[in-house]
N, C-alpha and C positions, 0 to 999 in steps of 0.2 A: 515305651514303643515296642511295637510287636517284632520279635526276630523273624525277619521273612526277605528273601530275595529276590522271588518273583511278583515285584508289586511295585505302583506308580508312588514315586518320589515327589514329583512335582508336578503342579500344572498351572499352565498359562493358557487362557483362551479370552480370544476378541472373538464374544458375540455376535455370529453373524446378524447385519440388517441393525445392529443397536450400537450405543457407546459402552457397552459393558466390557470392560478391561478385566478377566477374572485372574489371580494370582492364590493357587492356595500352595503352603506349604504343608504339605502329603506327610512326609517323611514315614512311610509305610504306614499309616495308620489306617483304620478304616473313616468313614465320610460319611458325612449325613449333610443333606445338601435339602435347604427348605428355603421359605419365603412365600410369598402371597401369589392366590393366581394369577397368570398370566406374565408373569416373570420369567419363565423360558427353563422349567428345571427337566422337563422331560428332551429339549430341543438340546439341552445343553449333555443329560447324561448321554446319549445318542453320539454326540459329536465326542465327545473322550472315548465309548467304546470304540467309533468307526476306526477313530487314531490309533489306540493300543490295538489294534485288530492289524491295520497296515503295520504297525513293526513287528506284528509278531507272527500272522498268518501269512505273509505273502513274502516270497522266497526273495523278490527283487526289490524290497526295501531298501531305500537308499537315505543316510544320514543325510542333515544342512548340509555338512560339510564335504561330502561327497558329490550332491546335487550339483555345489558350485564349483567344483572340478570340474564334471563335465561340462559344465556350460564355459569352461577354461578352455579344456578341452576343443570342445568346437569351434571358438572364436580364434583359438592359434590356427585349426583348422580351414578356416574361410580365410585367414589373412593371407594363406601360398598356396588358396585356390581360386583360381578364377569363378566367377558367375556363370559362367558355361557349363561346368563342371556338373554332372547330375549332383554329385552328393551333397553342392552347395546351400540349393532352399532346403533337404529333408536335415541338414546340420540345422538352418536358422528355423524352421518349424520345432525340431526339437530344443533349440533353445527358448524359443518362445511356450514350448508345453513345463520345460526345466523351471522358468521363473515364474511360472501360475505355482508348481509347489511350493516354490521360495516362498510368495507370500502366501499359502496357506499354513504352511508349516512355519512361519513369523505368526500367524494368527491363530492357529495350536501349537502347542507345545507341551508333548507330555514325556518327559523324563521318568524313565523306569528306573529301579535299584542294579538292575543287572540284564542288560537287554539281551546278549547273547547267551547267557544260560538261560530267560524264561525262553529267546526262541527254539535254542536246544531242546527242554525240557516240553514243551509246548510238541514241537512235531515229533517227539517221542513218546507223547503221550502221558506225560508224566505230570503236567499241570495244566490249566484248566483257563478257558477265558470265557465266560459264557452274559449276556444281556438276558434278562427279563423282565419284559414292557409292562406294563399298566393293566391288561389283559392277559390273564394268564388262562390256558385251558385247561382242563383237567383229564388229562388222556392215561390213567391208571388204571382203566375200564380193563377187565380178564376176561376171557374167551369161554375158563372153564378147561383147558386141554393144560396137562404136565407137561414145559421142557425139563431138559435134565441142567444142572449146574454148569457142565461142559459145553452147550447149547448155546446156551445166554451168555458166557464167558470168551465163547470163538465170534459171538455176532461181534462182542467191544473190541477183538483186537486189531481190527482197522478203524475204529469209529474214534474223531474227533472228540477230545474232552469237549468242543465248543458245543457237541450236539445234543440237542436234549436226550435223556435216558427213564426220563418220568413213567412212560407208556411200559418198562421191564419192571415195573415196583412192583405189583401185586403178583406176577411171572414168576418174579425173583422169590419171593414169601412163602408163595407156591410149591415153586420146587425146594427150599431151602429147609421148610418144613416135612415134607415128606422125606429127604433128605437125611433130617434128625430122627422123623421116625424109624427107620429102617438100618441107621446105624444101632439105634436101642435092641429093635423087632427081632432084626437078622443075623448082624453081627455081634451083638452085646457089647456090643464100645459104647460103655457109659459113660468116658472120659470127653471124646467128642461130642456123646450127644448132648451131655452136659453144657457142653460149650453151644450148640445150639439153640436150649433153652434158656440160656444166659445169654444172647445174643435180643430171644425174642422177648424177653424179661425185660432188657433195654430201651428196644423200642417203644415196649406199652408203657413203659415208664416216662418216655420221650412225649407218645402223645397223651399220654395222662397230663401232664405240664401243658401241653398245647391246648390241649380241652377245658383243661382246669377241674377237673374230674379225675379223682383216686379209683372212684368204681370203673371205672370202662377195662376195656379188655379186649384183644383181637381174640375172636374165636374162627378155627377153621374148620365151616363145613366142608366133613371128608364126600359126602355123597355127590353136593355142588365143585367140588372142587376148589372154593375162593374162601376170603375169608369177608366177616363181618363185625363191625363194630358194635360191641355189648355195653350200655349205660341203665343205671337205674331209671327207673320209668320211663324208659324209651324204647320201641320197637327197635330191633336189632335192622344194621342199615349198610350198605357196603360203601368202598372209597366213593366210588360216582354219586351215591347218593349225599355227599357232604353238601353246607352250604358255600354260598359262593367264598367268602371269606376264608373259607377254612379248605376249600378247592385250590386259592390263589396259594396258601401257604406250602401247603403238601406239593403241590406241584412243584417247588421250588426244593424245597426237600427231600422229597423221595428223589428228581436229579440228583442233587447233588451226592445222598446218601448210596444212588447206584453206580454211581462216579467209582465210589470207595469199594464198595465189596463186588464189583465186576472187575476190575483192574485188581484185585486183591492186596489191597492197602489202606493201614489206616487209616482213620478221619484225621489225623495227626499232619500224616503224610500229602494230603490234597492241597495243594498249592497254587496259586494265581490269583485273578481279580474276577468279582463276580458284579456285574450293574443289574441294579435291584430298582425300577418306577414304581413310585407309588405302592410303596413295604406296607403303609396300613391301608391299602385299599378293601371295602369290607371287612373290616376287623373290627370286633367291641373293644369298646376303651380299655377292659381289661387286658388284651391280648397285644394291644397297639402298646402296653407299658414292656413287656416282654418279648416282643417277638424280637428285635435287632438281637437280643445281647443272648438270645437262643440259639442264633444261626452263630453269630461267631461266639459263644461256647463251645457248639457242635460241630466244628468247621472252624478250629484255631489259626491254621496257617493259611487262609483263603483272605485277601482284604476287599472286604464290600463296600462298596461306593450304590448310595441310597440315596433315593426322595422320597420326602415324606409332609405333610398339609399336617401332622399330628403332633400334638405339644406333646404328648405323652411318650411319643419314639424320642425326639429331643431329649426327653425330659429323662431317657431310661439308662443312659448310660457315661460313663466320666472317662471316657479314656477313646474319644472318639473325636475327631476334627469337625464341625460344625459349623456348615457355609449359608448366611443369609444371602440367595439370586439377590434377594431385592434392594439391599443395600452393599453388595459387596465388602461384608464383614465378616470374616473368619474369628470363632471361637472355638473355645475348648470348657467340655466341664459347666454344663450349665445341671446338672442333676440336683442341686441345693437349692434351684429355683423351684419355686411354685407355677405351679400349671396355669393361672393366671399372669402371673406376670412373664412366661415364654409368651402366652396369647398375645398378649397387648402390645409386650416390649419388642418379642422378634417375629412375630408373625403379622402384628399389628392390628388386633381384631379386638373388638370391645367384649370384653364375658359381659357385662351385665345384657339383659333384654332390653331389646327396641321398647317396649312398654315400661318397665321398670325405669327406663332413660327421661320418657314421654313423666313420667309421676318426679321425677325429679327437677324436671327444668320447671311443673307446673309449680310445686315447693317454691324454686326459687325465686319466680315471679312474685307470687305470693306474698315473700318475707319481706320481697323490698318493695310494696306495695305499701303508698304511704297511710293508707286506712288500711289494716290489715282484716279480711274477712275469715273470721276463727272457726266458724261452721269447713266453709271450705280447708282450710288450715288441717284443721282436724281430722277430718277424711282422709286427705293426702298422705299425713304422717299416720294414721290407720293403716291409710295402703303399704306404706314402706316398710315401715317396724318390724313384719316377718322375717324380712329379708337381710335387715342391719347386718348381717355376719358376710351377707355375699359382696359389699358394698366395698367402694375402695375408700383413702382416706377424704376425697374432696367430698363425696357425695356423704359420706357421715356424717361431714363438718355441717353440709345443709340439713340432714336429718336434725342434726343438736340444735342448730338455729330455728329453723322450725319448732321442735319442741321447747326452747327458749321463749319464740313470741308466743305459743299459747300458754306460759307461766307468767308472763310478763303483761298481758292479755287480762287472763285472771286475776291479778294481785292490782292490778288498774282498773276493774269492776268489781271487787269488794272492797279497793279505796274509795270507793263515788258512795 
């Protein structure tokens, strides 16, 4: 379990509008929450952000157990006040507003590890609660003009961790690089500037793993001002020009990462919960195997609560709580599994093709065909036999039977 404070323990929600009774036992860890469409996982991460956002963004948070004070409160209230009295109906309107939260907050229920230190830590700016829906934009587009590090430093010291900080990435680069040049240029502190280029050695090293590309490289044009991404056989391209998949990523990223070096604290140091819709949206399967266990690498003490449609996010990590919407089944630890059987088993999706399906049932009509036709026969198990490795056990056993009646077929026409 991951050492963390600011991060949800427990949760309990009744799905609104369904009988879904969800129970997961949290206990800090990060969450990967999947199932089939139409199961409710974007309606549901929505509804734990809103919750964790009421106890920790809004000043006048009020516990269960507080709620029903007050509504204590009032009813001793009304019993030695008359009906006359103005304050009489605005006591029983606020008891009737008090028992609408009762039963919302019966129907959420999200237990944090430490609620008064993240709200501390939270309106001090010290940790972090931030949602990222399904659409993400990519707003790290640069102007082209130098601020200074001080600049971009006094804009975060009123700004909410909750707010995005994506659109200062390429600002930040910017001045952080010119920065390291003119510690070298001007001063000759080659000790700092070192640290500089050991800073930006990191990152290319960060999106080298993201690309999957050892050749690439940030280069910054000094005359444009910005920089651009260098790859083998590809035209040199800037952040805006990524694709959308690799947009949705960075966007989440470069927040998160300007989180850290505007507040001047390690990536060690950033703390909270982060909701993640749809983490492989636009991603190649390659990227969709790595991407979860990239962010919390990068990002240790942050716990991310994710969906994901992708067997392969499931499938990327072992130390992660894994919630089926569609069965309300919590697991742990399915990474030993094969990517086919997450598909089938918890996603519930057939690998093989609609067509390979179609040449299968045709087989097995075939074999239990009391005059079997061996021309036909033959064709079918032709069609199939490329494929025998992608094949689960049932549909093998029909391929073996098939190839059975056309031996059994032959050895009964050179008996005659």
């Amino acid at each position: 379990m991951l050492n963390k404070s600011n991060v949800i323990k427990h949760i309990h929600v009744l799905l609104p509008d369904t009988n879904k009774n969800i129970n997961i036992n949290v206990d800090g860890k990060n969450v990967i929450i999947t199932g089939g469409n139409g199961c409710g996982k974007t309606r549901f991460l929505k509804l734990l952000y809103e919750q964790v956002s009421a106890q920790i963004e809004q000043y006048e948070y009020k516990t269960y157990d507080q709620i029903k004070q007050e509504i204590s409160n009032r009813q001793n209230w009304m019993q030695h006040t008359p009906p006359t009295d103005r304050n009489y109906f605005s006591w029983k309107q606020e008891i009737a507003d008090y028992e609408k939260q009762l039963k919302k907050m019966r129907d959420i229920r999200i237990e944090l590890a430490d609620l008064n230190k993240y709200c501390i830590d939270f309106n001090e700016r010290k940790s972090l609660l931030r949602y990222f829906g399904a659409v993400r934009e990519n707003n790290i587009s640069h102007s082209g003009t130098i601020d200074s590090l001080k600049t971009l430093k006094d804009e975060e010291i009123s700004v909410s961790l909750s707010q995005d900080t994506s659109n200062k990435f390429e600002r930040y680069l910017v001045s952080f690089y010119n920065y390291g040049s003119h510690l070298i240029a001007r001063e000759n502190d080659k000790v700092k500037g070192d640290k500089v280029d050991s800073w930006f050695y990191f990152l290319q090293k960060q999106f080298r793993y993201l690309f999957e590309d050892d050749s690439l490289k940030l280069n910054y044009d000094a005359e444009e001002q910005t920089f651009y991404i260098l790859q083998d056989n590809k035209s040199p391209y800037r952040f805006n020009q990524l694709s959308s998949g690799y947009q949705s990523i960075l966007s989440i990223y470069a927040d998160l990462l300007m989180k850290v070096e505007l507040k001047g604290i390690t990536s060690d140091e950033l703390s909270g919960v982060v909701f993640i819709d749809e983490i492989d949206a636009h991603l190649h399967v390659s990227l969709q195997r790595k991407i979860f266990s990239f962010f919390v690498s990068a990002f240790p003490n942050i716990q991310f609560i994710v969906t994901t449609h992708s067997p392969f996010v499931v499938q990327s990590v072992n130390d992660a709580i894994i919630y089926d919407l569609s069965t309300n089944e919590q697991l742990e630890d399915l990474s030993m599994y094969s990517y086919e059987a997450i598909v089938k088993g918890l996603l519930g999706v057939d690998t093989q093709s609609d067509l390979l399906n179609k040449q299968l049932d045709k087989l097995a009509l075939l074999i239990n065909d009391d005059i079997i036709d061996t021309d036909k026969l033959q064709e079918v198990v032709n069609s199939i036999q490329p494929y025998e490795n992608q094949l689960d056990m049932r549909s093998r056993t029909f391929l073996l039977m098939g190839r059975n009646a056309l031996l059994d077929a032959k050895d009964a026409t050179e008996g005659e």
